[in-house]
N, C-alpha and C positions, 0 to 999 in steps of 0.2 A: 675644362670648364671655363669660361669664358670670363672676367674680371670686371666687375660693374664698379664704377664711381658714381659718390654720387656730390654733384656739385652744389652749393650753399650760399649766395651772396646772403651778407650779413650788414645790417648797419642800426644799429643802435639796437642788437637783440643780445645784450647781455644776460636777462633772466630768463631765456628761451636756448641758451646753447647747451646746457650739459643734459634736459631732457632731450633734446632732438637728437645730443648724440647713443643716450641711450636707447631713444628709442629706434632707432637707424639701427643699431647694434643688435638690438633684442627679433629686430624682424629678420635683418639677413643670416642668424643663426639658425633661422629653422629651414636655411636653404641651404645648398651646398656649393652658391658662387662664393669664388673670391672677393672682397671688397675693398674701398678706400674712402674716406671722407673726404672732400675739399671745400673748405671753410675759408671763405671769401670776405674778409675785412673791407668794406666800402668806406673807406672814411670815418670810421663813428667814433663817438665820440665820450661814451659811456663806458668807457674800460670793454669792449665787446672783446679786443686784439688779447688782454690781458685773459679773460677768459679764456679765451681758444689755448693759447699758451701754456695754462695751467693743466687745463684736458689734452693735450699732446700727450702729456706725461701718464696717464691713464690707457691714452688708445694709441697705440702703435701704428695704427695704420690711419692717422688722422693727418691729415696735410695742411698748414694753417699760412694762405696768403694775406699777406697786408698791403692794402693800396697806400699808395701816396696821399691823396685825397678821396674824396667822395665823387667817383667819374658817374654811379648811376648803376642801375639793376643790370643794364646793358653789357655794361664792360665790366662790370662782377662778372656775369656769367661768361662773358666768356674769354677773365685770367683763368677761371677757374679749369675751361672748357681744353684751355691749352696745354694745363698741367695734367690734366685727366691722363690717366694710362690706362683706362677700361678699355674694352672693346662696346659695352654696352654703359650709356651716358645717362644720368637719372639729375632731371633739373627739380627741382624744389624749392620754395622760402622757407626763410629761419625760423617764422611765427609762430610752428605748433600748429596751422592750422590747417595744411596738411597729414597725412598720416602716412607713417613709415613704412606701415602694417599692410600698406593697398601694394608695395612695390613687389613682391612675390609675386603676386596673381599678376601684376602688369608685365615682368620679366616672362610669366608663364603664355600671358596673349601674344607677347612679341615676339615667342617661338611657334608655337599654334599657330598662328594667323599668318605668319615667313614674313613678318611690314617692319617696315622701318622704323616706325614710331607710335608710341601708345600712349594715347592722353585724355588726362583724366577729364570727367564729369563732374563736378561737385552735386551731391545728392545732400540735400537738406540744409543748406546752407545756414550758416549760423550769424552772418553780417544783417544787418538792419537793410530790413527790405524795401525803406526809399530814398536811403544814400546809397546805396553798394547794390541790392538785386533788380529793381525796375531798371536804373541807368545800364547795366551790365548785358540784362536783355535786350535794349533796344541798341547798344553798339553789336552784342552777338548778330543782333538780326542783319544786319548795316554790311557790317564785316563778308557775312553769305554773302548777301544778296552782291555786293560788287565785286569781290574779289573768287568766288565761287565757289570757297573749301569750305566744304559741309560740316563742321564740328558746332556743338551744341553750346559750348563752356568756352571761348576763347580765353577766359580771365584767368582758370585753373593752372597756377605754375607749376603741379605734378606730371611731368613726362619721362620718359624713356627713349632713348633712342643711341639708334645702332651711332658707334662713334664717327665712322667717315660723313656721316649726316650732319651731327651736332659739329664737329670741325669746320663744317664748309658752311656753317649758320650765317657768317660774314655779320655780327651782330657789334651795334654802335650805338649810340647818339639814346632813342628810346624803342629801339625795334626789337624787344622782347614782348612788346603785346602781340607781334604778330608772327612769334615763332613759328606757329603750324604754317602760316603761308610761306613763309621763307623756306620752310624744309617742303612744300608743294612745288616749290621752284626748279628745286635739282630733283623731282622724278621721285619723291619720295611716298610710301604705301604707308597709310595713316588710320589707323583706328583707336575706337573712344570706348572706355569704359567707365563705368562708377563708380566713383571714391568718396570716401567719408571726407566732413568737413568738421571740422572741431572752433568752439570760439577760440578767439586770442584770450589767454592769459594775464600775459604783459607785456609791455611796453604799446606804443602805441602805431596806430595804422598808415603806413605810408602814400596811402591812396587817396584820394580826394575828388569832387567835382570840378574843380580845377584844371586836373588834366583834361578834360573833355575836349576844348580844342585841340590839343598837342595829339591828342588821339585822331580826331577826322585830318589832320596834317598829314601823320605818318601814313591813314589809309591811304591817300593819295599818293603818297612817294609809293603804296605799294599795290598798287592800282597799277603805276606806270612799270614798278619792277615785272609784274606778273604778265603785263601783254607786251612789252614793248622794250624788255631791259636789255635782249639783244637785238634788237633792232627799231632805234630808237628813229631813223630814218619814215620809219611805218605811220608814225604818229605825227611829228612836225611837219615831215613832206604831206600831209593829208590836207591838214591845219593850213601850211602854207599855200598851198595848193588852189583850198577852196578862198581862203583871205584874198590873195592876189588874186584868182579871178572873177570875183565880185569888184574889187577895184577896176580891175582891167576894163570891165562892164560901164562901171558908171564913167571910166574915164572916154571909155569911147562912146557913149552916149552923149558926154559934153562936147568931146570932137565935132561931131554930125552937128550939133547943135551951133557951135564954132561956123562949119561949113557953111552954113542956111543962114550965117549972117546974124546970130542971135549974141547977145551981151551974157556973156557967161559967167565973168570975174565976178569975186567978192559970196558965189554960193556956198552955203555949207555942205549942202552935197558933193560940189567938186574938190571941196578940202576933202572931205570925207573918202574918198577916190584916189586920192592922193596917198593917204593914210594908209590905206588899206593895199595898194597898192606895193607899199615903199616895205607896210608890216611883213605881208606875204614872203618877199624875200629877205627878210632876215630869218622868218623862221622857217625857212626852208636850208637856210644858213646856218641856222643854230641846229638843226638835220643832221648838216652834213657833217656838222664838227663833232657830235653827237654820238656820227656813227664812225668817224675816226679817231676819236676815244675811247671805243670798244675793243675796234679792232684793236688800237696799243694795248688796253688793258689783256686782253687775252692772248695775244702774240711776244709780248715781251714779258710777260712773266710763265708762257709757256701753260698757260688753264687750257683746258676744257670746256666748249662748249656744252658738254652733256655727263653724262655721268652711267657709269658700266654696273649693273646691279649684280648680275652672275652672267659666266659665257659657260658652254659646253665642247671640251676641247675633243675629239674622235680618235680614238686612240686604234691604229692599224695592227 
């Protein structure tokens, strides 16, 4: 049977960790995987590390990392992601306001269904519905409509997934809101089911309107990862392409004009020609270095362009 971990950034949820761990405990009991907790100290600052510590001694298979500082949900998840020994990966937050109880049936779709990853829905949300559920909706819409993975709930941090996936998440900076794209990226089979939502208890919400910009920022780095991150050639050579020959245009337009004897210094059109000209080739420059940064990144550390789901060997 197969060893599910399930990972836990933490930061400032000291009166939400010994329920989460019971309740994590109480659900994989009525299954017959092996388990592990990994309980991810972000920085906090509330005795959360002290807790973890104390519940070690309680649960045997509880793993308790502690960061240096407060790097971010990001790289919580994935210290966590690298200690994980499952074969099947389970992301979640500390806040209770997930449910432990949905992971059974999500372990059970991600065999039914042979996908890589299963992610939840939140049904009936309990967050105040015009800080948290109207803005939530209209970046879910956003998120579709440009980067094209159909999921309903981007915000829901309840998933599953198989561990060569959750390994190669390559996650930093703040690109845990866009985990289902990121695992869309290496070839991965995604389906969404319904999971309860509970209010928070305690402590308080790390979310905010705030983020909103940091949010449309990162879709755009993942905008560019998703069409163009191995071949980034595709997009600057287009860009430069069409810049420089609109330049090229007005510039030989002043030329002829030049010819036929006409005063041409001091237009802003021909600056303008000049610009656009001069822009063209850099970013067809910034192409090339672009796409011989790839190639390093993937020749010198020996990666994979793509990724092997299952082969079928023929046995004579």
């Amino acid at each position: 049977m197969e060893k599910v971990s399930f990972v836990v950034p933490l930061f400032n949820e000291k009166e939400n960790i010994e329920s989460l761990c019971r309740s994590i405990s109480s659900a994989m009991e009525s299954t017959s995987y092996p388990y592990e907790m990994i309980l991810v100290n972000d920085g906090s600052s509330d005795g959360t590390w002290a807790e973890i510590s104390r519940l070690s001694g309680d649960y045997k298979n509880l793993l308790g990392i502690d960061l240096a500082t407060n790097y971010g949900q990001s790289s919580a998840l994935s210290a966590g992601i690298d200690q994980a020994s499952g074969e099947l990966i389970v992301m979640m937050d500390g806040d209770m306001q997930n449910d432990p109880a949905d992971v059974p049936m999500m372990l059970d779709t991600l065999k039914e269904k042979d996908c890589d990853v299963v992610s939840g829905e939140r049904i009936n949300r309990k967050d105040s519905a015009i800080s948290r559920r109207f803005p939530s909706r209209i970046a879910n819409f956003f998120i579709r409509m440009i980067t094209g993975v159909k999921l309903r709930d981007y915000g829901c941090a309840l998933r599953v997934f198989r561990s060569d996936i959750a390994k190669n998440l390559g996650l930093y900076g703040e690109l845990h809101r866009f985990i289902p794209v990121l695992a869309v990226l290496q070839g991965a089979c995604m389906e969404q089911v319904p999971v309860r939502h509970h209010s928070r208890k305690f402590g308080k919400s790390k979310y905010g309107i705030g983020r909103t910009f940091r949010v449309i920022s990162d879709l755009l780095l993942m905008v560019f990862f998703k069409r163009y991150q191995d071949r980034p050639i595709h997009l600057f050579g287009t860009l430069g392409i069409i810049t420089f020959g609109a330049g090229a245009i007005i510039d030989l337009y002043f030329f002829v004009l030049k010819l036929l004897g006409n005063d041409i210094w001091g237009k802003p059109l021909l600056l303008l020609g000049f610009l656009l000209t001069i822009g063209g080739i850099q970013i067809i420059t910034i192409g090339i270095f672009s796409e011989i940064l790839m190639r390093t990144y993937y020749e010198s550390q020996h990666k994979k362009p793509y990724r092997v789901k299952r082969t079928i060997v023929r046995e004579d």
